[in-house]
Structures are given as C-alpha cells and as structure tokens.
TORKOL-4160 file (C-alpha; in steps of 0.2 Angstrom, whole numbers, padded with zeros to 4 digits, m for minus):
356
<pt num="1" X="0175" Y="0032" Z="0049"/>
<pt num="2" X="0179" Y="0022" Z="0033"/>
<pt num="3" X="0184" Y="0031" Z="0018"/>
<pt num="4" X="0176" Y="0029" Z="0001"/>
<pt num="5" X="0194" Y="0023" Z="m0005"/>
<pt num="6" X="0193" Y="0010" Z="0007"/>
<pt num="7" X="0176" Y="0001" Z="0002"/>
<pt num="8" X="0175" Y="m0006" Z="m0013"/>
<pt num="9" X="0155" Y="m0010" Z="m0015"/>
<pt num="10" X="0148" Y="m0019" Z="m0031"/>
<pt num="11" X="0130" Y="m0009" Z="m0031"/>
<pt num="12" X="0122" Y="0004" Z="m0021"/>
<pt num="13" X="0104" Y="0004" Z="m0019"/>
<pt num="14" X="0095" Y="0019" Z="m0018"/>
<pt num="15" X="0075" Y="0026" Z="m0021"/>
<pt num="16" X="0073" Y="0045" Z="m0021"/>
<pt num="17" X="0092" Y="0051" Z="m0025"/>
<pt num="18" X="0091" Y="0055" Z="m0044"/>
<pt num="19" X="0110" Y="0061" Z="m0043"/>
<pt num="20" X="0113" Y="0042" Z="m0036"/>
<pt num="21" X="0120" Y="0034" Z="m0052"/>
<pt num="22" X="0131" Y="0048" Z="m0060"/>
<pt num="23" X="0138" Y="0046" Z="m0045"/>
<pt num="24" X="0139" Y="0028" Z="m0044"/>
<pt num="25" X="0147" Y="0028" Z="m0061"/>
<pt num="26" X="0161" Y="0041" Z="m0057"/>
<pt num="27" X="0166" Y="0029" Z="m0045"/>
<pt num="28" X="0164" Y="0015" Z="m0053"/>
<pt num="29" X="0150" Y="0004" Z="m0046"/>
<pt num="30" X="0133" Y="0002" Z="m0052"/>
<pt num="31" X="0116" Y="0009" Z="m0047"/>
<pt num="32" X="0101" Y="m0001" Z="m0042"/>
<pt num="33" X="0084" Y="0008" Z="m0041"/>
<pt num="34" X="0074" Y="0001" Z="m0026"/>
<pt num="35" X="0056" Y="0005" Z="m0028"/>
<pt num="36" X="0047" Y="0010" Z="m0014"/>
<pt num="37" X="0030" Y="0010" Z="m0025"/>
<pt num="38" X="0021" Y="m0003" Z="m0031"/>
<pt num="39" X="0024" Y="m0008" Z="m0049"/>
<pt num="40" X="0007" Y="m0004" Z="m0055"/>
<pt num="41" X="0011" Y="0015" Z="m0052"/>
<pt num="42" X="0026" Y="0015" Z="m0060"/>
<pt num="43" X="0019" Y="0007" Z="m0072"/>
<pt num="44" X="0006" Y="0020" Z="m0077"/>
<pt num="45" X="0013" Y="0035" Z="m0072"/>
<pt num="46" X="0031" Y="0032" Z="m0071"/>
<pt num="47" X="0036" Y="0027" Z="m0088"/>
<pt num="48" X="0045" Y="0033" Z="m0106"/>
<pt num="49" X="0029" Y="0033" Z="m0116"/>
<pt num="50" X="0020" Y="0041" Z="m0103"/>
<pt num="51" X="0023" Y="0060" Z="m0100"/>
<pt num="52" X="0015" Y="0071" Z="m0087"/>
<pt num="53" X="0015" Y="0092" Z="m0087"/>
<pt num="54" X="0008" Y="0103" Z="m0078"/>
<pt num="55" X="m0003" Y="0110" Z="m0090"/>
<pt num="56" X="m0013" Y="0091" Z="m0097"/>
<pt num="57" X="m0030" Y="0090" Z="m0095"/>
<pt num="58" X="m0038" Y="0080" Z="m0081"/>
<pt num="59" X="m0041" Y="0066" Z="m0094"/>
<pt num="60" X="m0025" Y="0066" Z="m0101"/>
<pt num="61" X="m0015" Y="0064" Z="m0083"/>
<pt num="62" X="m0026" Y="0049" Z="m0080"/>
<pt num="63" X="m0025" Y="0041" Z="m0096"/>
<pt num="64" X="m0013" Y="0026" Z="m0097"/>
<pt num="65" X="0001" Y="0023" Z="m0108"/>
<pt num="66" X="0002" Y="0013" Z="m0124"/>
<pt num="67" X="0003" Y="m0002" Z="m0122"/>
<pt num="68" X="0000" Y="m0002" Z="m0101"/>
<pt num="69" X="m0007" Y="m0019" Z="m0097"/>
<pt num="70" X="m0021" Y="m0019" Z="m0086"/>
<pt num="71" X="m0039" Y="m0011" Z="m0090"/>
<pt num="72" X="m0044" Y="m0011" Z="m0071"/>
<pt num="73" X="m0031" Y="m0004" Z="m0062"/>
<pt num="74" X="m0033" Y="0014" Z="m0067"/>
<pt num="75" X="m0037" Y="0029" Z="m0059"/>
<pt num="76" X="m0055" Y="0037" Z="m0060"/>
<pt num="77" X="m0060" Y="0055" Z="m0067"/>
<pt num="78" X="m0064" Y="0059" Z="m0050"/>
<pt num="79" X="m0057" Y="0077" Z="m0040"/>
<pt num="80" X="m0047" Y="0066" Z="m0028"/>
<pt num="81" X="m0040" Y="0053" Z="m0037"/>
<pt num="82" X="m0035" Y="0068" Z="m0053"/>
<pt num="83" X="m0026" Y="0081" Z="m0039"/>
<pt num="84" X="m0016" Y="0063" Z="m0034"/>
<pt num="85" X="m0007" Y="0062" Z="m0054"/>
<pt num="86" X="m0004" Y="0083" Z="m0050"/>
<pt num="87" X="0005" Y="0080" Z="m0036"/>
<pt num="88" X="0017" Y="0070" Z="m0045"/>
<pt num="89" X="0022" Y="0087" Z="m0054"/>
<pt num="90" X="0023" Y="0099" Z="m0038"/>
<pt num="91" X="0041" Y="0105" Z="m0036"/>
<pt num="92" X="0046" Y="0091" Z="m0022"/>
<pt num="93" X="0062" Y="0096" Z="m0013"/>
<pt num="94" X="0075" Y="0106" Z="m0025"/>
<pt num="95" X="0064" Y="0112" Z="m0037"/>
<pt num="96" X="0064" Y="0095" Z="m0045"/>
<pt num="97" X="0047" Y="0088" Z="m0047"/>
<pt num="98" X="0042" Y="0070" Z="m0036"/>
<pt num="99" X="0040" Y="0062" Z="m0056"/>
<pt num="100" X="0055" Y="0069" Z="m0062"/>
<pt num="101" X="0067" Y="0062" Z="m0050"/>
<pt num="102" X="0058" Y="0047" Z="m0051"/>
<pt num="103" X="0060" Y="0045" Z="m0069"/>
<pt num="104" X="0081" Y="0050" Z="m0071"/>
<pt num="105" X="0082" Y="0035" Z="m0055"/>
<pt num="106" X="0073" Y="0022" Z="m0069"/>
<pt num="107" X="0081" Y="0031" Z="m0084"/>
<pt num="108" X="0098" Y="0031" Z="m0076"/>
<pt num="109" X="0100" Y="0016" Z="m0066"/>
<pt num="110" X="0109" Y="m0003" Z="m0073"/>
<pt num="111" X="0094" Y="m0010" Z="m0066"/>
<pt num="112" X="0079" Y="m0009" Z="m0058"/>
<pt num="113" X="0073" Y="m0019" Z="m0042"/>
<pt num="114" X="0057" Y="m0023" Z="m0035"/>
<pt num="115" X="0047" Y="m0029" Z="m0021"/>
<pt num="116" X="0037" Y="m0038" Z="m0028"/>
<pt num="117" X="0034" Y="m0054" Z="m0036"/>
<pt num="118" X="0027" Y="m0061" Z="m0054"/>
<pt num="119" X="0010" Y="m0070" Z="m0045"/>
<pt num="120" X="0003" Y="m0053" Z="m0041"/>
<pt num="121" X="0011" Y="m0038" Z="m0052"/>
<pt num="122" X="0020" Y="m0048" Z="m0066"/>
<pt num="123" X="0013" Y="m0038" Z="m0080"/>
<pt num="124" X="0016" Y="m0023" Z="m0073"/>
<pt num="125" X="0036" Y="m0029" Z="m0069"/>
<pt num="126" X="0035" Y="m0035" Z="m0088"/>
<pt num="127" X="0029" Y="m0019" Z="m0096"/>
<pt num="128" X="0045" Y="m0008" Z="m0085"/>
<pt num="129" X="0056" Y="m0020" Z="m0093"/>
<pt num="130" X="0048" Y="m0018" Z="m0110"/>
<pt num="131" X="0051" Y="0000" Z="m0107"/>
<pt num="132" X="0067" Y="0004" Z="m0100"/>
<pt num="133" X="0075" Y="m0012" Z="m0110"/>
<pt num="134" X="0084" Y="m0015" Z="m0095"/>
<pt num="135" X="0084" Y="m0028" Z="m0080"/>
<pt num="136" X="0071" Y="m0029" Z="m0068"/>
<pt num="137" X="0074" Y="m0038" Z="m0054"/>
<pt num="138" X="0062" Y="m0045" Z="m0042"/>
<pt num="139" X="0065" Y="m0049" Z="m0024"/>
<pt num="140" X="0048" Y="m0055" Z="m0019"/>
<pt num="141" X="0036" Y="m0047" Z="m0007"/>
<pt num="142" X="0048" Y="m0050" Z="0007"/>
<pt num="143" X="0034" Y="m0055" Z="0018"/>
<pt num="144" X="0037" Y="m0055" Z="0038"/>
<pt num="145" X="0037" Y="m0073" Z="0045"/>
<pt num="146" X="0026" Y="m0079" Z="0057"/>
<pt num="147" X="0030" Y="m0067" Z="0073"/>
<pt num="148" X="0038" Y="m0075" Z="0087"/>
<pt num="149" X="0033" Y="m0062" Z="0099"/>
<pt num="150" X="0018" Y="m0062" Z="0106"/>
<pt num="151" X="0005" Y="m0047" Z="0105"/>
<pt num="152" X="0004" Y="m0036" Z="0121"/>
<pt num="153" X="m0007" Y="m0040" Z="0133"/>
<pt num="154" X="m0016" Y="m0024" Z="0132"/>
<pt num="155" X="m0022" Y="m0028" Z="0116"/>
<pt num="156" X="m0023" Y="m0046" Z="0119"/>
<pt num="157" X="m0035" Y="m0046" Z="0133"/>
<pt num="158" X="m0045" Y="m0033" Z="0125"/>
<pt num="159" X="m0048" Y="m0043" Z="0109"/>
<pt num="160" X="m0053" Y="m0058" Z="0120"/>
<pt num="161" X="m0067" Y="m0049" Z="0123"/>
<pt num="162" X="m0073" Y="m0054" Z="0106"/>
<pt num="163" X="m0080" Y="m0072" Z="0099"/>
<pt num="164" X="m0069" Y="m0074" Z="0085"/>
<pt num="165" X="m0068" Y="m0069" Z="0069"/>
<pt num="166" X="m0081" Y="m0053" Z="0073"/>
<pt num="167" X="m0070" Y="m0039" Z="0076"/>
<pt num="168" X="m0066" Y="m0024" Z="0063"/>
<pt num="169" X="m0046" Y="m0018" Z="0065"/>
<pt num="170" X="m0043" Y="m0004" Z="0055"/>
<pt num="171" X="m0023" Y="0007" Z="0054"/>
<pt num="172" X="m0019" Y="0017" Z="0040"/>
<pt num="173" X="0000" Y="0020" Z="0045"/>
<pt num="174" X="0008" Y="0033" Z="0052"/>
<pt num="175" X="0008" Y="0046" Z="0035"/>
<pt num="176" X="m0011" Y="0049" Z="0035"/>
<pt num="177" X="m0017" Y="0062" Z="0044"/>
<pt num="178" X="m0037" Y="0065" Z="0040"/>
<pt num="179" X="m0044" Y="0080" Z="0043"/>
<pt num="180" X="m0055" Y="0082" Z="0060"/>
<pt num="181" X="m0073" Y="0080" Z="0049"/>
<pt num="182" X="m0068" Y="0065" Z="0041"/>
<pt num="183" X="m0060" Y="0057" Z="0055"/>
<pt num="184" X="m0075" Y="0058" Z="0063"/>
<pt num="185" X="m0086" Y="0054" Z="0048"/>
<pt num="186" X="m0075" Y="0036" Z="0048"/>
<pt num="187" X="m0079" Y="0031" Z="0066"/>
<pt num="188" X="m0097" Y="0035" Z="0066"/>
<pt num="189" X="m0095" Y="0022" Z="0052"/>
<pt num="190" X="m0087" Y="0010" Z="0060"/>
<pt num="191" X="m0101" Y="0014" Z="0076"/>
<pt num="192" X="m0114" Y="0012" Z="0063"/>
<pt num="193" X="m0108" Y="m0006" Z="0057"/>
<pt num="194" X="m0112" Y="m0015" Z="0073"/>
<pt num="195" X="m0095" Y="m0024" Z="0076"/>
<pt num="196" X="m0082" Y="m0023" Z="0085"/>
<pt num="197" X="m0068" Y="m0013" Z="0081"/>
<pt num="198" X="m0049" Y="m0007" Z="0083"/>
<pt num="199" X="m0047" Y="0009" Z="0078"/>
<pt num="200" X="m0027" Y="0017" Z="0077"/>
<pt num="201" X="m0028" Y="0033" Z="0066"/>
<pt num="202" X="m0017" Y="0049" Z="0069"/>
<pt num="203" X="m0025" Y="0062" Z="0077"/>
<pt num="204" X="m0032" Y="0074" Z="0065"/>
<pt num="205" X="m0027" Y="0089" Z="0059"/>
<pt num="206" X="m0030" Y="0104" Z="0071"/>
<pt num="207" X="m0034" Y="0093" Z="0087"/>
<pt num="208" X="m0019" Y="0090" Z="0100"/>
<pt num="209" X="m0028" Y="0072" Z="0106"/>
<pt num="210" X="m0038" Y="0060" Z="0101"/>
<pt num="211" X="m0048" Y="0061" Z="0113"/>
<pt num="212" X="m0055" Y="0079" Z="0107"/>
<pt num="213" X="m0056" Y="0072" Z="0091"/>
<pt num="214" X="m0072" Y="0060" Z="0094"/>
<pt num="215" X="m0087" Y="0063" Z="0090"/>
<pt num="216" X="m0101" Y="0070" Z="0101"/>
<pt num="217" X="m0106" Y="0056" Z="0114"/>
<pt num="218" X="m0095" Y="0042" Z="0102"/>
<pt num="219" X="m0086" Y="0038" Z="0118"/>
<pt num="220" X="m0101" Y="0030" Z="0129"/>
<pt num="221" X="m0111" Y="0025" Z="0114"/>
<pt num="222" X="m0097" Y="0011" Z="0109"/>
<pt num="223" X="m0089" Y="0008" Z="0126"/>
<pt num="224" X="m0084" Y="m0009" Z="0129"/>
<pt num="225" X="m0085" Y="m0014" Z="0110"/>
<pt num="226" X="m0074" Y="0002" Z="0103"/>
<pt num="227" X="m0057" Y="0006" Z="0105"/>
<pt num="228" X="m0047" Y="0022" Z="0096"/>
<pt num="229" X="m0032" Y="0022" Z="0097"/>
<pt num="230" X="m0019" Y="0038" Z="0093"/>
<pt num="231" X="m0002" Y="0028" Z="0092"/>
<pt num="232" X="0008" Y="0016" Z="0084"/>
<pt num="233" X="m0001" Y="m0003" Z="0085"/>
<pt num="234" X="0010" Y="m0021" Z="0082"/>
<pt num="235" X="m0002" Y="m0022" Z="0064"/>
<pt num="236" X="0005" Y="m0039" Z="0060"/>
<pt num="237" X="0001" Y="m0046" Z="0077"/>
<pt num="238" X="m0016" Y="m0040" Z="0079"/>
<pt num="239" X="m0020" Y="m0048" Z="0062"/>
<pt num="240" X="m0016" Y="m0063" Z="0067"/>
<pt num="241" X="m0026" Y="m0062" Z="0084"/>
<pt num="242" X="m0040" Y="m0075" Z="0080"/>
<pt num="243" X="m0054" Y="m0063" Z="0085"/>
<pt num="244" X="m0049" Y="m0050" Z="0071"/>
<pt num="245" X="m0058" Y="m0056" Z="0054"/>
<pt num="246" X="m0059" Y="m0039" Z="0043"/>
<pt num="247" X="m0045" Y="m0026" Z="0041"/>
<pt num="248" X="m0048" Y="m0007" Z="0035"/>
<pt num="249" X="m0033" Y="m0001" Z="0026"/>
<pt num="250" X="m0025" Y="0011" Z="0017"/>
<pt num="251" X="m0018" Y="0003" Z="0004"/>
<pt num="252" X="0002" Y="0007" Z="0009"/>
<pt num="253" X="0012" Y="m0005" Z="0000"/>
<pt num="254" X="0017" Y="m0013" Z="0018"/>
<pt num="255" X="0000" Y="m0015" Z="0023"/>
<pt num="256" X="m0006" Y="m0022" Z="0007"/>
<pt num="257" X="0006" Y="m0036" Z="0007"/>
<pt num="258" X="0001" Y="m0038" Z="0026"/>
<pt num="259" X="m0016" Y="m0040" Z="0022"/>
<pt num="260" X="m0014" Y="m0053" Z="0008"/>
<pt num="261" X="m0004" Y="m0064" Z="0020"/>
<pt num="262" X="m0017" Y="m0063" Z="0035"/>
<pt num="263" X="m0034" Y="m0069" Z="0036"/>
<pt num="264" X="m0043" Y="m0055" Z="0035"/>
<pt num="265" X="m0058" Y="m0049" Z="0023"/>
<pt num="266" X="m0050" Y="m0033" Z="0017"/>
<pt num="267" X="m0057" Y="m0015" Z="0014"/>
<pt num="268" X="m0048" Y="m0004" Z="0008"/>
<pt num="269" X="m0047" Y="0017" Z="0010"/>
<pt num="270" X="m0034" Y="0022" Z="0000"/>
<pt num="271" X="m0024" Y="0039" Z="0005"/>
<pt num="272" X="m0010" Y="0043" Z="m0006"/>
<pt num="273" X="m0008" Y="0042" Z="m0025"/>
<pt num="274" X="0001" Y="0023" Z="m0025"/>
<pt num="275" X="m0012" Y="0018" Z="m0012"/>
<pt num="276" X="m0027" Y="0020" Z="m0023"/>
<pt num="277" X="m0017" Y="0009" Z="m0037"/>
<pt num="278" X="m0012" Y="m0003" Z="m0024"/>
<pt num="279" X="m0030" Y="m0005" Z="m0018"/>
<pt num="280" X="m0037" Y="m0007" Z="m0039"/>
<pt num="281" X="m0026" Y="m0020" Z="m0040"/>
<pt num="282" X="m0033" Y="m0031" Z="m0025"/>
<pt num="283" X="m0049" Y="m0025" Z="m0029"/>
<pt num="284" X="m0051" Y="m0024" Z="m0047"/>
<pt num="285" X="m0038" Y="m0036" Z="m0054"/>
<pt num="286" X="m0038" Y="m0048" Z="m0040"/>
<pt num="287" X="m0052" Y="m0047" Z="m0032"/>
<pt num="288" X="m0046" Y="m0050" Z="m0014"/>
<pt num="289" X="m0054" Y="m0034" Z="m0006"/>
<pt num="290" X="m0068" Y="m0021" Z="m0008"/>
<pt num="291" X="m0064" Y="m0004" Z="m0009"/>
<pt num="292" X="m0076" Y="0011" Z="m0002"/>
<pt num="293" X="m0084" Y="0022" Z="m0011"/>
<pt num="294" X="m0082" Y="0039" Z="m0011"/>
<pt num="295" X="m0089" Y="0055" Z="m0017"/>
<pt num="296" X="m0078" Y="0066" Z="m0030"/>
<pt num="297" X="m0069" Y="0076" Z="m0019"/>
<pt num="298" X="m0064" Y="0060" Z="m0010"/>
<pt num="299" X="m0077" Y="0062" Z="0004"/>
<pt num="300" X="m0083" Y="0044" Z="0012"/>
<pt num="301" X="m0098" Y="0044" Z="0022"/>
<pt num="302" X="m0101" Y="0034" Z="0035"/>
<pt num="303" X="m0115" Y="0023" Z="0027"/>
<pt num="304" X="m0102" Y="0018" Z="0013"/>
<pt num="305" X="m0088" Y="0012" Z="0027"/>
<pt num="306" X="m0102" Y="0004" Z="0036"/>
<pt num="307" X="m0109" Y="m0003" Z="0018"/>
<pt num="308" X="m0090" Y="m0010" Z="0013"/>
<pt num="309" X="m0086" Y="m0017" Z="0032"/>
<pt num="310" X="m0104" Y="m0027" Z="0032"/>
<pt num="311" X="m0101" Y="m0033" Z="0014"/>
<pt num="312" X="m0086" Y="m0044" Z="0019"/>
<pt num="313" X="m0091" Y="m0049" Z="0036"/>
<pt num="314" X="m0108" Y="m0054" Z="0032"/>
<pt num="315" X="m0107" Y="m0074" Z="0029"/>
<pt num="316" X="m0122" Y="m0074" Z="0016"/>
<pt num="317" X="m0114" Y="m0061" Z="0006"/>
<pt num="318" X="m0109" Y="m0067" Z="m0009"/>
<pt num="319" X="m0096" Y="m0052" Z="m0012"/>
<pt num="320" X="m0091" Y="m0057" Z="0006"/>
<pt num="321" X="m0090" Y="m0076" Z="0000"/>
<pt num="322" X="m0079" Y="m0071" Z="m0017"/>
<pt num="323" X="m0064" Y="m0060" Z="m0010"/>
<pt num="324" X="m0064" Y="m0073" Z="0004"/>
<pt num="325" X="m0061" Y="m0087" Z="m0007"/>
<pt num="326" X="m0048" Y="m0080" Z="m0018"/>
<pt num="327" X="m0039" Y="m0073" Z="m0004"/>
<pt num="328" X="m0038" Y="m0090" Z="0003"/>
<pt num="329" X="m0031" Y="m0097" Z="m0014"/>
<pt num="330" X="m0017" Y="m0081" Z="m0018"/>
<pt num="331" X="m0012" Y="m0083" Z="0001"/>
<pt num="332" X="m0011" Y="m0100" Z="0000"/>
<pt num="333" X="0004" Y="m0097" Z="m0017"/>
<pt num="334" X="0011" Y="m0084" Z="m0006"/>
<pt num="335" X="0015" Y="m0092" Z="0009"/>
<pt num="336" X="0020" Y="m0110" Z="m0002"/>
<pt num="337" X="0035" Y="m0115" Z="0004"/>
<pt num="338" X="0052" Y="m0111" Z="m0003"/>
<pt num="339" X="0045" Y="m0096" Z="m0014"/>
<pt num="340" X="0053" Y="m0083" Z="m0005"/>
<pt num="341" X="0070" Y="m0090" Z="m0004"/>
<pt num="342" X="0069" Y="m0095" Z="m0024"/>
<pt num="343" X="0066" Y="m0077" Z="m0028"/>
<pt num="344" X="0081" Y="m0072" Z="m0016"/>
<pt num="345" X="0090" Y="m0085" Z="m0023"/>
<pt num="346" X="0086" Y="m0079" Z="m0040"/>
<pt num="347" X="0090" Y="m0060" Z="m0037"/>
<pt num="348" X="0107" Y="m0064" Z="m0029"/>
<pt num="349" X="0109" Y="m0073" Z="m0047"/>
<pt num="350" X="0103" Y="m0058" Z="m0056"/>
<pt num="351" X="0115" Y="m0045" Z="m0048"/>
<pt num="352" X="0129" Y="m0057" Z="m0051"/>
<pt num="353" X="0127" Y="m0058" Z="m0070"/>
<pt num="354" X="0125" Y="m0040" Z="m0070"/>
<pt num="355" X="0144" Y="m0040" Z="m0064"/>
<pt num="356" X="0150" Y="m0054" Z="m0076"/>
C-alpha cells in the first residue's frame, strides 16, 4: 500500500468528514467540500446568517436567512416538514450534530464544489458564495448519457404491454422505507388512478416481503396492469421506455436530475429533509412537476396521489399542459450540446487557479 509520503495529491474531496480540512492542511493540500445536497438546502439551512438550536421555535427553524433568494422554495409550518429542520440538530454520529459538521465542512474548506449548474440553482450557488466569500465551483448536474445498455427484458416485455405514453413508474431509492399503512395507502392510489403502473418501493417497516405488504385483494384487482416490485429497478432505463410518461418520485437529488432529463410529467413525494427543497424547487420555482399533498403529519391519501398522477397525465389538463411545456424547454438547455463539457472544462480551470 502506498504511503502518504509517497502521494503528493493537489485536493481532496470529501462531504461528511468535518475533521477533513485541518487534516488536508497539516499535510499541505487543500480541501474541497463536495455537496451531496442540493444547493437550495444549503442555502437555507446551511449558512452563516442562518443558526439552528435545539431549543427555536417551529417558526423560527423554518424561517429563511436574510438575504436567502427565493420566496417559493421554503419549507411549510407543517409537523412533517418542521421535525425535517430538527433532524438537522440530532446528535448524528460522535455526538456532533448532522448541521454542525455540515457547517465546519463549508466554514473550513478552500472551496466549495457543486453538482449543480447556474440554469437551475444559480441563485442559491450565488447566495453560498456571498456567504462563505469563498469559491464555489460548479460541476454541472453530471447527467448520465444516453444508456447503451438495453433494459432487461423482464421489464421490457412487461411495459410492452402498454400503448405508449400511459403508464405510471414510480421509485423512491433505496433509503425510504414507509411504514406498512402508508405503503399501502400509496398503492391503492396508484389502483385508484386507473393507469398502469411500475411500483419499486422497499418493503415496509415490520413486513419481511412485499408480498405481505399489499393490501387486502390489491393483487387480483390490478393483475395484468400493476406491478410492485421490492428491489432495485434500472430507473434511467425504464424512463426512457416509450410507454412510461409520468414518474413518482422522491425528490433524491439523483432522481431529480433524472427526471428533468427524461420525458416524463413528474410528481413528486418527497422523503427526507433535501428532498422536500429539491421537489419546491421543481415545483414551485420551476414549475416542471406537481407535488402531492399532504396532511400535517405528512400523511398522503390515496385520493391526493390519485389527484396529482391524473393531473399530469390528463391531456386537457392545463396543469398537465404547463409542467409539460416547461420541462420540455429546461430539458431541451440541459441536454444542449457541449454544456456539460464547458462546465467540466470550467471547473478544471477553477481548481487550477486555486493552485496558482
């Protein structure tokens, strides 16, 4: 094995290891944070002029900084949305909080990179910058190119089945687990709206299968039109399959960029603290995606999902009609050729001045 004394590296990256750049500096080499977030969170939650404690009221956890530029892509005074900010405060690991070491990794790094680019979260890129008065580097959203793999043909022949542009995929990545009643709640939603669907969640909490997890008679009411599916799915290839035209997501920074680059009308069900930003953002700001409705404690019924799903699909809709039309126009930027490799291009140059 290599020894330090042997490698003589310009930069290390790193995300969750506070301790990363006294380190880095002992040792003479620079630290580059690598947010794993989206820049919206960071932005609202994760910032100088922004403190969080555990004893602030629920208003004041939600309340954005000064100066934060965006008055759509906020959190709501709702139960679920208020115990997300707490989380951020929870001893996580060592005793240190999830915010803290997110903070010393901004506070303490040369600079601050990205995945991201200025087209969709510029002002909240500009506004870290402002903030930390350092560099903020931007690699673009990095986006997968067109797969050169073909989808498997389990799940090929089974979409086949459909007429295109009628079925309903939904995956919410493999760190959301829903508890047994909502699971359940979910797929008599996706029963209820009459189309198609893909289901891959996890299986619930407290059941070994999936297969105990459906509801009472689901199976034989959607046979041959409904599929659930309790492991991992190839995400990017079943969005492209011509038959899929409405994607259910959680909002995972991955997902979200997956879902701006496909042709999907997009609803989104946000899990996690960063996903419900991630969703405002498409929803809200925008306006690519609908998001569901939920009650205060974060319960969604079946009729909203059913609501949300046949709001996008439906080709008289004009909420359907809008997100459609300006996810065609911020995909069609997206995907313009060469804007990937000029924000490579320009973040190779970045690090490089940081060494001149």
């Amino acid at each position: 094995m290599l020894r330090w004394s042997t490698l003589k590296p310009d930069f290390i990256f790193f995300d969750f290891s506070h301790w990363m750049p006294v380190l880095a500096h002992q040792l003479g080499t620079k630290a580059i944070f690598y947010a794993v977030l989206n820049s919206a969170t960071l932005a609202l939650h994760m910032v100088p002029a922004k403190k969080i404690t555990k004893d602030m009221t629920n208003q004041e956890l939600i309340q954005p900084p000064p100066g934060y530029p965006s008055l759509s892509v906020l959190l709501k005074p709702k139960e679920f949305e208020i115990a997300k900010v707490k989380i951020l405060v929870e001893d996580f690991g060592t005793g240190s909080s999830l915010h803290f070491r997110i903070t010393s990794s901004l506070k303490e790094s040369d600079a601050i990179a990205l995945r991201t680019n200025h087209q969709v979260e510029g002002q909240y890129c500009d506004y870290l910058r402002q903030q930390y008065a350092k560099p903020v580097l931007l690699t673009g959203p990095v986006l997968p190119q067109t797969p050169e793999t073909k989808l498997d043909a389990k799940w090929a022949n089974w979409l086949s089945n459909f007429e295109q542009g009628t079925v309903v995929f939904c995956a919410f990545g493999s760190q959301s687990m829903l508890p047994k009643e909502q699971f359940q709640e979910l797929l008599l939603g996706f029963e209820l709206c009459g189309q198609p669907f893909l289901v891959a969640l996890s299986t619930p909490d407290g059941c070994t299968t999936i297969e105990e997890a459906l509801p009472e008679g689901f199976e034989e009411r959607v046979k041959g039109r409904g599929w659930v599916y309790g492991g991992w799915v190839p995400q990017n290839l079943i969005l492209e399959h011509n038959s899929v035209s409405c994607f259910v997501t959680h909002c995972g920074y991955g997902s979200m960029w997956e879902s701006l680059l496909s042709d999907c009308q997009i609803v989104c069900v946000p899990q996690l603290g960063d996903h419900v930003l991630s969703a405002r953002l498409i929803v809200e700001e925008l306006k690519v995606a609908v998001e569901v409705e939920r009650e205060d404690n974060g319960w969604i019924s079946k009729e909203r999902l059913s609501e949300a799903i046949i709001s996008v699909m439906d080709k008289d809709s004009e909420v359907g009609g809008l997100v459609k039309y300006n996810h065609a126009k911020l995909k069609e930027v997206l995907t313009s050729e060469g804007m990937q490799e000029r924000y490579v291009d320009t973040f190779i140059q970045s690090l490089q001045s940081l060494l001149d």
